[in-house]
C-alpha positions in Angstrom: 246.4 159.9 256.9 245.9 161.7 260.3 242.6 161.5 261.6 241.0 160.1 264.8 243.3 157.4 264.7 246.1 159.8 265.2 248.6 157.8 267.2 250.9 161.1 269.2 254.4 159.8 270.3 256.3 161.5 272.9 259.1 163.4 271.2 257.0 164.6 268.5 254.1 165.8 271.1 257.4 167.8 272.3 258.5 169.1 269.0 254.5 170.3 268.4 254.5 171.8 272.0 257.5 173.8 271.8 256.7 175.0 268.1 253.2 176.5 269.3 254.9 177.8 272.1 257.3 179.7 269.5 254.7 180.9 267.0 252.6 182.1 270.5 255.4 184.3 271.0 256.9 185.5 267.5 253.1 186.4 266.3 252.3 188.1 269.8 248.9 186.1 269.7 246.6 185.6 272.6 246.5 181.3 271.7 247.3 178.9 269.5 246.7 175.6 269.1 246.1 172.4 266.7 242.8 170.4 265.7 242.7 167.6 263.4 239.8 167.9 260.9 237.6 165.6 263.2 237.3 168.3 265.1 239.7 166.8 268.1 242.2 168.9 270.1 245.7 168.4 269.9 247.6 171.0 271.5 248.1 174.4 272.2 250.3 177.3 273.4 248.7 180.5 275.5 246.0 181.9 278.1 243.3 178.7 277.4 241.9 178.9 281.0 238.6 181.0 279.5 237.9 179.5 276.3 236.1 176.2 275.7 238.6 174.5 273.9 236.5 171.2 273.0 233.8 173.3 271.6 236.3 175.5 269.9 238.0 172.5 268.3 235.1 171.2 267.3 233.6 174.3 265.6 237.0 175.1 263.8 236.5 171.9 262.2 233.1 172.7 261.7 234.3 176.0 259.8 236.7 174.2 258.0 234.4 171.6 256.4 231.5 174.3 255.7 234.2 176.6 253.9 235.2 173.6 252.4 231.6 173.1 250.6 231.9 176.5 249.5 235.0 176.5 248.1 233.5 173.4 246.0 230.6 175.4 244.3 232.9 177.9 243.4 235.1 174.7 241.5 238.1 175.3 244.4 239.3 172.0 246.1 239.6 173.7 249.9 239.9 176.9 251.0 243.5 176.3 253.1 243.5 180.0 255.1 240.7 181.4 256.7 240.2 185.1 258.6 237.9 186.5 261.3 237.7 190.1 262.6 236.1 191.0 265.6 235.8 193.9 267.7 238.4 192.9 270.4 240.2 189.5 268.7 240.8 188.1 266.0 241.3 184.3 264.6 243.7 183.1 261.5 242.5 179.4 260.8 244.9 177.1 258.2 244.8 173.9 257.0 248.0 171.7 257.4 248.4 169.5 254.9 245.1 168.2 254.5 245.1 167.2 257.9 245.8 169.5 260.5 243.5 172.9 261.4 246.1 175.5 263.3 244.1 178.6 264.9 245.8 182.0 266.3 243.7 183.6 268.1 245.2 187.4 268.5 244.2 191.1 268.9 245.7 194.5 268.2 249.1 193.9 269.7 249.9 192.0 266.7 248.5 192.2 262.8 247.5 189.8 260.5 250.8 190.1 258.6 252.7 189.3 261.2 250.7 186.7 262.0 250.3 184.9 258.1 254.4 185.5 257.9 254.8 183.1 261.3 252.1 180.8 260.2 253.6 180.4 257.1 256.7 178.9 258.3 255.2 177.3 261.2 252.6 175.2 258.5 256.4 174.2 257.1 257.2 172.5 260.3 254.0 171.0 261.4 253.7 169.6 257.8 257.2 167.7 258.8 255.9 166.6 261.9 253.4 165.6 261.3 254.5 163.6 258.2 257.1 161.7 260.3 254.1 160.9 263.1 252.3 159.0 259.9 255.3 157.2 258.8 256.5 156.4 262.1 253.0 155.0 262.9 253.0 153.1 259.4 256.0 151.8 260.7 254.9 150.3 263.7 252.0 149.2 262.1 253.6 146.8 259.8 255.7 145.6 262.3 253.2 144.6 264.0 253.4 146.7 267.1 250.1 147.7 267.1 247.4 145.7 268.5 243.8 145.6 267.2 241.9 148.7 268.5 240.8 146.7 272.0 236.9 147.0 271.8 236.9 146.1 268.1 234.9 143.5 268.8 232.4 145.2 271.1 229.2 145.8 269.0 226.8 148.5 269.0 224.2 145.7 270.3 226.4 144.8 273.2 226.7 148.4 274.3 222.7 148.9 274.3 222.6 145.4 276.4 225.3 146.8 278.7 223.0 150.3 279.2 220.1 148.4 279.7 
């Protein structure tokens, strides 16, 4: 399972960067990029220097989990593809398996079926990656290659007597 304790090797950080980079260019988006459903920022391909990308991260994951509830009420278990128009851009929001939130953010120089076709086989490849990040972490894990997180053992009243 991916979550905050997502553990990002090297290669596969490559494989993720050079696959947004791809999907950037054959959707003709403005930006893409990853989030896990925490709401943390992974990666992402495009013109980022004006957006708020923590914020961003964090409310995509925020969208995810309240269309989530609503796809509950109405007896769904998650709603996996999500669409926004606006005026000037537009943002196509999917779940990867589960996991992993990828956002296009694009405007009239592409369309939405262009851009559902390439996230469509792009979900296929981030679904491998990120499948071999979990068992590769597994891995490591029972092989003992992974320490204890470090401040484990730091409590939440030792933080208030540091602060004090």
């Amino acid at each position: 399972m991916i979550g905050s304790d997502l553990v990002m090797y090297e290669e596969e950080f490559r494989r993720i960067d050079e696959e947004l980079q791809k999907l950037l260019q054959q959707s003709n988006a403005k930006v893409v990029f990853l989030v896990d459903k925490n709401g943390q920022f992974i990666a992402s391909a495009g013109d980022t220097h004006n957006l708020d990308t923590t914020s961003l991260a964090s409310l995509t994951a925020g969208n995810i989990a309240a269309t989530g509830g609503i796809a509950r009420l109405l007896g769904e278990k998650e709603f996996t593809i999500l669409f926004h128009e606006g005026e000037k851009d537009n943002i196509h929001i999917s779940l990867i398996g589960q996991r992993i939130i990828l956002v296009v953010i694009f405007d009239s120089r592409s369309s939405l079926g262009l851009v559902r076709l390439r996230v469509k086989k792009a979900s296929e490849l981030f679904t491998k990656i990120f499948d071999e990040i979990t068992h590769k972490a597994e891995k490591e894990k029972k092989e003992g290659k992974f320490e204890e997180f470090p401040f484990a053992e730091i409590s939440d009243e030792d933080i208030d007597n540091l602060f004090r």
